[in-house]
N, C-alpha and C positions, 0 to 999 in steps of 0.2 A: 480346638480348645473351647471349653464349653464357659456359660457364663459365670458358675462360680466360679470355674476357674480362674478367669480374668479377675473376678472380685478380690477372691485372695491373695492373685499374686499385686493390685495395687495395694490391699490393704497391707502386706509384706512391705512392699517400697516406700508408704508413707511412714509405718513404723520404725524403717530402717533410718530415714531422713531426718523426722523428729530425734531419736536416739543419736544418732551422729550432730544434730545441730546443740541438745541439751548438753554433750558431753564436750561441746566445743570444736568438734572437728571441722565445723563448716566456715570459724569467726563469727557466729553468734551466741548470744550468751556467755561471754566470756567476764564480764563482771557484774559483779553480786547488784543486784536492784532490791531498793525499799521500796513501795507503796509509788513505782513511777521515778524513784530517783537513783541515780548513780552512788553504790555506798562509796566512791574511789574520790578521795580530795583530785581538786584541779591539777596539782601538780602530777599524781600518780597518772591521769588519763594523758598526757600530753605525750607520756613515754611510748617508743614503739610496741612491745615486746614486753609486754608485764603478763604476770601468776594472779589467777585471783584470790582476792582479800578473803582471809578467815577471817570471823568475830571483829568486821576494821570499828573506831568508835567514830561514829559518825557527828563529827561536829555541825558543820555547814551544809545545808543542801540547795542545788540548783532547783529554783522553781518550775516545773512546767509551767511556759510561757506560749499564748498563740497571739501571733502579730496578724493585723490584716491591715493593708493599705487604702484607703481611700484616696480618690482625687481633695478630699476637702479637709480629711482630717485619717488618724491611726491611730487604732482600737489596740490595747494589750490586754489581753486577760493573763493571769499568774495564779496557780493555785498554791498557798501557803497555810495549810491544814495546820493546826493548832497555835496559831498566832493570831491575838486580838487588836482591834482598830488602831487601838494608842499604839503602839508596839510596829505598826508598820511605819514607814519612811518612804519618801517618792521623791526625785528630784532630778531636773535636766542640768547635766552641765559639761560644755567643752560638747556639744552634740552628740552626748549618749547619756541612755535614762537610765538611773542604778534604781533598781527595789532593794529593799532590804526589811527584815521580819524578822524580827524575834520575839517567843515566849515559849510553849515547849520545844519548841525545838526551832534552828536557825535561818534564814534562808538568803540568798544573795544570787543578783543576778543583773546584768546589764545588757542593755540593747544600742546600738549603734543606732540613731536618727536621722534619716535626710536631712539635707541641708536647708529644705523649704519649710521646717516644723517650726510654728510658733511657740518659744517653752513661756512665754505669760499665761497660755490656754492649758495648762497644763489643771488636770480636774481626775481625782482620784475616789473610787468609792470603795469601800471593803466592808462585806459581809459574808459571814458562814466560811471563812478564807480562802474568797477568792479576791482575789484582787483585779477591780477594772479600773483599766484609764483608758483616758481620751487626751489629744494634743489635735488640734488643728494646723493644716496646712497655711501658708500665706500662698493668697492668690497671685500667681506670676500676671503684670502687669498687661492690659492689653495692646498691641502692635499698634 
């Protein structure tokens, strides 16, 4: 077998795979995505076994969220594209932090908290929508 030949036959099997993943055979792509979000409310994703959404109207959407832990404190960034300053919300309570955004469009989303977070340190900045916060850790006492 020569070397195009090889070329072809992986170009064959990567096109066969992408094809069988877009058309949903493999369990990916199986529900419709906006700009990074899920168009399916919370209760439709929970279901095993759903059809995807034609034309669904997207009220709410989960924000892409990235947590990172530190030993001293935990970083969240949340992207919430068309939502301005006043319009965002931030608040810890019962040890889990809710965002929430609205102006064109909606956004909501909660994150479960260690139990070592101090929510007093609780410090939020939004610009260009994205949302950063910082919460600092309490120091476990020394032995």
């Amino acid at each position: 077998m020569g070397a195009e030949d090889e070329f072809e036959e992986t170009r064959r099997a990567i096109h066969r795979m992408l094809k069988d993943a877009f058309e949903g055979k493999l369990g990916v792509f199986r529900e419709p995505f906006i700009y990074g979000f899920t168009a399916r409310s919370r209760e439709a994703r929970v279901e095993a076994a759903h059809p995807a959404v034609e034309n669904p109207e997207v009220v709410t959407r989960d924000p892409l969220v990235d947590v990172i832990l530190t030993e001293s404190a935990i970083y969240l960034t949340a992207e919430m594209p068309g939502t301005s300053a006043d319009d965002v919300r931030v608040q810890v309570d019962g040890g889990r932090l809710s965002m929430r955004g609205e102006g064109e469009r909606r956004y909501f989303s909660s994150v479960d908290l260690p139990v070592d977070v101090d929510p007093d340190t609780l410090k939020h900045t939004f610009k260009n929508g994205v949302l950063d916060i910082v919460i600092a850790r309490r120091r476990a006492p020394a032995p």
